[in-house]
C-alpha positions in Angstrom: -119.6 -14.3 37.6 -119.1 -16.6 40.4 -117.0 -16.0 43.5 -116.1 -17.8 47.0 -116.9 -15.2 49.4 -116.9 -15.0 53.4 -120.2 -13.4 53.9 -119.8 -13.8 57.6 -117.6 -14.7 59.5 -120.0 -17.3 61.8 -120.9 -18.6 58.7 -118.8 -21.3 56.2 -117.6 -19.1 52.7 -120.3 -20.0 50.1 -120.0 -19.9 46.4 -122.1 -16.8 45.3 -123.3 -15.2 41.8 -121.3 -11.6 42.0 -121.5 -8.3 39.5 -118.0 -8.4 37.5 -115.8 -5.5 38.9 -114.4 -3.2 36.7 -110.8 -1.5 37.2 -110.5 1.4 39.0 -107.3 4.0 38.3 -104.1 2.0 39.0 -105.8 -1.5 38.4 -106.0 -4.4 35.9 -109.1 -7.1 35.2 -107.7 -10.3 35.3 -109.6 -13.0 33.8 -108.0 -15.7 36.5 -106.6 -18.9 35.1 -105.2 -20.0 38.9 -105.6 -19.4 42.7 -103.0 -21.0 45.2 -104.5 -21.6 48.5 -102.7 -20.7 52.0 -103.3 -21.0 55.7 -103.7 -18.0 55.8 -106.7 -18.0 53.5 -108.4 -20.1 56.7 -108.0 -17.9 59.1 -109.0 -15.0 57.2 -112.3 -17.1 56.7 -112.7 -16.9 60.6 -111.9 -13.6 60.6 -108.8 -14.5 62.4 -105.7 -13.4 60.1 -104.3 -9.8 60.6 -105.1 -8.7 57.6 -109.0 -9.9 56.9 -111.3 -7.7 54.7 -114.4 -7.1 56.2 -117.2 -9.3 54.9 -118.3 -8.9 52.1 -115.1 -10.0 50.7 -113.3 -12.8 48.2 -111.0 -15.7 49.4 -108.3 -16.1 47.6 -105.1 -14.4 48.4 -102.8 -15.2 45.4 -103.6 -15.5 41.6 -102.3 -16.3 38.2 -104.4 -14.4 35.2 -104.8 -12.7 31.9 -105.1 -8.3 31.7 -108.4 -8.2 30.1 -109.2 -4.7 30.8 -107.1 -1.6 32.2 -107.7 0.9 34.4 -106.9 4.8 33.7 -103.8 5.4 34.5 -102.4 1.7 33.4 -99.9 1.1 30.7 -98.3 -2.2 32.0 -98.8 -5.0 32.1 -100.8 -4.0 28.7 -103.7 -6.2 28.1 -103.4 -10.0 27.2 -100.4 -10.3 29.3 -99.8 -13.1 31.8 -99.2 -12.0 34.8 -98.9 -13.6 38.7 -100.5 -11.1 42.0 -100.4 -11.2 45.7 -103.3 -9.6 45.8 -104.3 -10.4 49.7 -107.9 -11.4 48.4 -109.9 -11.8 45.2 -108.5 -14.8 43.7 -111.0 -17.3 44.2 -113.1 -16.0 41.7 -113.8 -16.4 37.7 -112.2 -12.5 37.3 -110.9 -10.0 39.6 -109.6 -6.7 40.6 -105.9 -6.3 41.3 -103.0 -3.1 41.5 -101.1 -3.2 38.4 -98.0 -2.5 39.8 -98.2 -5.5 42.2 -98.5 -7.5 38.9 -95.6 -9.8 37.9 -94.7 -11.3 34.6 -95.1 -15.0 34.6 -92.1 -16.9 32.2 -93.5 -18.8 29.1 -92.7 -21.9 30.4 -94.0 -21.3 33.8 -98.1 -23.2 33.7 -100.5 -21.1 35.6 -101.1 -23.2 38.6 -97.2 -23.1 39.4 -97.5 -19.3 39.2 -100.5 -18.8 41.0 -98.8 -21.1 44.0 -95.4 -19.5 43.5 -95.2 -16.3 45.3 -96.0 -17.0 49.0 -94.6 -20.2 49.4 -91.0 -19.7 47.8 -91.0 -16.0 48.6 -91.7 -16.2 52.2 -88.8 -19.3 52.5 -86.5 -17.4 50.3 -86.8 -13.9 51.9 -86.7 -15.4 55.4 -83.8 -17.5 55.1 -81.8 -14.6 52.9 -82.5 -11.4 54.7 -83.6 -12.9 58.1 -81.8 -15.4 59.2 -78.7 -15.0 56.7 -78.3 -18.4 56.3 -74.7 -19.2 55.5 -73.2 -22.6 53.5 -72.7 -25.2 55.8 -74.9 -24.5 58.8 -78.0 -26.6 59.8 -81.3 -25.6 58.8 -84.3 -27.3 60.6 -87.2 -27.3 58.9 -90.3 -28.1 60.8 -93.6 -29.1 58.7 -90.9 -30.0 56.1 -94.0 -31.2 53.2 -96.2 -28.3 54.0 -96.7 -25.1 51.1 -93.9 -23.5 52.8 -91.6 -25.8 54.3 -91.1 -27.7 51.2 -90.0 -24.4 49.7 -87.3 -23.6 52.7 -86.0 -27.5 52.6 -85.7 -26.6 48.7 -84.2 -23.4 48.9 -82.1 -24.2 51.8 -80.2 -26.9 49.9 -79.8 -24.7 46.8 -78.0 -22.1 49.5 -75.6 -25.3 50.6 -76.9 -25.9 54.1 -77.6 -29.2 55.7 -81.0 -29.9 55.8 -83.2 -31.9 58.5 -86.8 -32.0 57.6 -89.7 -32.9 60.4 -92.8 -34.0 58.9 -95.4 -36.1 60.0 -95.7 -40.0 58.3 -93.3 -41.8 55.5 -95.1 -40.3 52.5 -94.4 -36.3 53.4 -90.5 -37.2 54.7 -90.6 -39.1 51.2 -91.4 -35.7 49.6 -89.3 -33.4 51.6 -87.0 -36.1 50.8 -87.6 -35.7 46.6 -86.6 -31.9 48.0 -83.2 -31.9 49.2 -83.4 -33.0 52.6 -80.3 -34.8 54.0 -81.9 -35.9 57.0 -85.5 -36.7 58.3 -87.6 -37.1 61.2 -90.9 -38.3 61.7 -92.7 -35.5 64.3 -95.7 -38.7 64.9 -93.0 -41.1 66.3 -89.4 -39.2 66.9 -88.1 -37.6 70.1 -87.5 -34.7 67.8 -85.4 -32.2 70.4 -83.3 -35.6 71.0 -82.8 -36.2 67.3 -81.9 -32.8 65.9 -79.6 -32.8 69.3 -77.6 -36.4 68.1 -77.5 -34.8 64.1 -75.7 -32.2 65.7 -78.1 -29.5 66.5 -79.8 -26.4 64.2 -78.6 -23.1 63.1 -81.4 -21.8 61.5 -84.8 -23.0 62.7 -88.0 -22.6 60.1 -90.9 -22.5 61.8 -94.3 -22.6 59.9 -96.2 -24.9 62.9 -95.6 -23.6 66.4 -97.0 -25.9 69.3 -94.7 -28.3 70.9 -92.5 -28.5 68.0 -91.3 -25.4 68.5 -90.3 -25.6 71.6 -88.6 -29.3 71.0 -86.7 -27.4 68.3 -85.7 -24.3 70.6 -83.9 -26.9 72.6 -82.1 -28.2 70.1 -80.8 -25.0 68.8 -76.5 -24.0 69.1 -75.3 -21.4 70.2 -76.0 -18.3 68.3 -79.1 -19.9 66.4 -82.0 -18.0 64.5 -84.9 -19.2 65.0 -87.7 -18.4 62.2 -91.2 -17.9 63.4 -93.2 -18.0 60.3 -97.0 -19.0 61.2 -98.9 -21.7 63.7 -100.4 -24.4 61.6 -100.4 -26.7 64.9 -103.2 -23.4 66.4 -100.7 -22.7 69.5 -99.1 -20.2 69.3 -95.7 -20.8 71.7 -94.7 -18.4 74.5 -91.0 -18.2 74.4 -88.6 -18.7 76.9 -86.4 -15.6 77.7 -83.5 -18.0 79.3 -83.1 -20.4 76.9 -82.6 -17.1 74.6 -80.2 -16.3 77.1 -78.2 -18.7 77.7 -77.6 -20.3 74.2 -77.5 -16.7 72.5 -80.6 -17.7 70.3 -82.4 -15.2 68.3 -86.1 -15.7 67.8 -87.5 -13.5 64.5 -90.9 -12.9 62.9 -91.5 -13.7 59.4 -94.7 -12.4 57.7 -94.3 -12.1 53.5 -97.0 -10.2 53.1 -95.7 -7.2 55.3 -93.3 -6.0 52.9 -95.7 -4.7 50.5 -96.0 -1.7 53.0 -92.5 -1.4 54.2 -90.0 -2.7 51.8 -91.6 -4.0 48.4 -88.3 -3.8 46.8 -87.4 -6.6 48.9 -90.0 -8.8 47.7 -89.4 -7.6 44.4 -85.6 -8.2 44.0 -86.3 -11.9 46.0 -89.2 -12.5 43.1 -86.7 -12.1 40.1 -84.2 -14.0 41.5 -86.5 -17.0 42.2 -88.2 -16.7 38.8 -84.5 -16.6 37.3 -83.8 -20.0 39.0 -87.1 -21.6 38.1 -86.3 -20.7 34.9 -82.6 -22.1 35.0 -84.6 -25.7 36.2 -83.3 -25.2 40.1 -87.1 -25.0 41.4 -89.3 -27.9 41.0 -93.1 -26.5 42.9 -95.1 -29.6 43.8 -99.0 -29.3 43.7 -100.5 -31.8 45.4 -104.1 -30.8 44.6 -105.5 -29.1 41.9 -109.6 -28.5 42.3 -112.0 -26.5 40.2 -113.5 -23.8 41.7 -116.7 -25.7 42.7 -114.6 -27.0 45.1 -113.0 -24.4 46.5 -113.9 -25.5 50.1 -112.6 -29.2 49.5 -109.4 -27.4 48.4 -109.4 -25.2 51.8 -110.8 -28.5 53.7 -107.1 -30.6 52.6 -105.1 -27.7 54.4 -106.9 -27.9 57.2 -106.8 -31.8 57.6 -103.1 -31.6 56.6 -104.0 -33.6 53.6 -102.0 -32.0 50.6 -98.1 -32.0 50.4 -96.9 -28.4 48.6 -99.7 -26.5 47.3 -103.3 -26.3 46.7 -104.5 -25.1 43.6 -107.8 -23.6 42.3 -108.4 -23.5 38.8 -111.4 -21.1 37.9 
């Protein structure tokens, strides 16, 4: 079959010819219908992501697929079931290897490219603004790359928890999206004095961070008193230091975010903030936007429109 492996990491992934795996006790054989793409998937090409295999090792860090063949152990989800994984890596591939109990039921009416881009994206903005940051109806959530995979889903979910949204995106098409979204104000982070701006809409309560750089630190100083601050990834490649007086003086709380953690301490967490998202996604309260869907031929197109900050929402691969 083939796969999009990192076989170094001096060396661009390739698509390669691989053996098809078979389960091992505990695992399911998906025969992989979708693959959203991440930043994270980048770095971990570079070797650069805190969790990167060693090489050998398939891209690909979240999947939609079909059970075509069980483990021993397995009973659910029982073969010819739909199902969605963070698996961490794999999914860029025409099958795969994944823990059945990671495995989550996709809805009917949910296609596979939604599902496959669905977990990271809206669990990460969901879990961060719920448990993290506690963000409360009313307060002022700044959302900085606002059309990005996950900063659409916090101007989304931010607005279905009743907070006033400012979005920061780069150009009139992405504010146009984050827009489409929910947001009640925008601000254009190519042209826009964007510490002064948040400052005149009244300043931020909640800042969601998934770009670093000098945003971060324009949005620090436009935090009230009491703020959370949300560090959730660097997609500008700075990663900020942070200013211990500023923390001081305004009361301002900075916090790590980092989805993908829970699986070791707290999966309960992601699972309870899962089932509540697929519950409003089936209600019609979530609309995911793919911006790109590419065959798996293309896989490093795909990964090429994160890196240029080409695609709005997700990227999808369909094997």
């Amino acid at each position: 079959m083939q796969a999009f492996q990192v076989k170094s990491f001096d060396q661009p992934p390739v698509l390669t010819e691989v053996a098809e795996p078979e389960p091992g006790p505990g695992e399911v054989l998906l025969e992989i219908a979708a693959c959203g793409l991440n930043f994270a998937d980048m770095l971990m090409a570079k070797g650069e992501y805190q969790d990167t295999p060693k090489p050998p090792f398939t891209l690909g860090m979240e999947v939609c697929g079909t059970v075509i063949a069980q483990g021993s152990g397995v009973t659910a989800p029982g073969l010819g079931h739909r199902v969605a994984v963070f698996g961490g890596s794999g999914g860029l591939a025409s099958r795969g290897v994944f823990p059945a109990a990671l495995c989550r039921a996709v809805p009917d009416e949910m296609p596979a490219p939604v599902a496959a881009g669905f977990q990271v994206a809206y669990g990460t903005s969901h879990l961060a603004l719920t448990r993290r940051a506690r963000l409360a109806e009313g307060e002022t959530l700044l959302v900085l790359g606002a059309a990005g995979g996950v900063g659409l889903t916090a101007v989304e979910i931010g607005t279905a928890m009743g907070a006033k949204v400012i979005a920061v995106a780069r150009g009139d098409d992405k504010l146009a999206i984050a827009k489409a979204a929910g947001a009640t104000h925008l601000i254009d982070s190519a042209t826009a004095d964007v510490k002064a701006q948040v400052k005149a809409l009244g300043g931020a309560d909640v800042v969601y961070d998934p770009v670093g750089g000098e945003l971060f630190k324009a949005a620090l100083g436009a935090c009230n008193p009491e703020a959370r601050v949300l560090s959730i990834g660097f997609a500008s490649g700075d990663i900020p230091q942070v200013p211990a007086n500023i923390l001081l003086v305004k009361n301002v709380t900075v916090m790590g975010f980092y989805w993908g953690g829970y699986l070791k301490f707290a999966p309960d967490a992601l699972t309870d903030s899962l089932a509540e998202l697929m519950a409003l996604y089936k209600e019609g309260r979530l609309f995911p936007h793919i911006s790109h869907t590419l065959p798996l031929s293309q896989a490093q197109a795909a990964l090429d429109l994160l890196a240029t900050r080409k695609a709005t929402g997700k990227v999808v691969v369909t094997p």
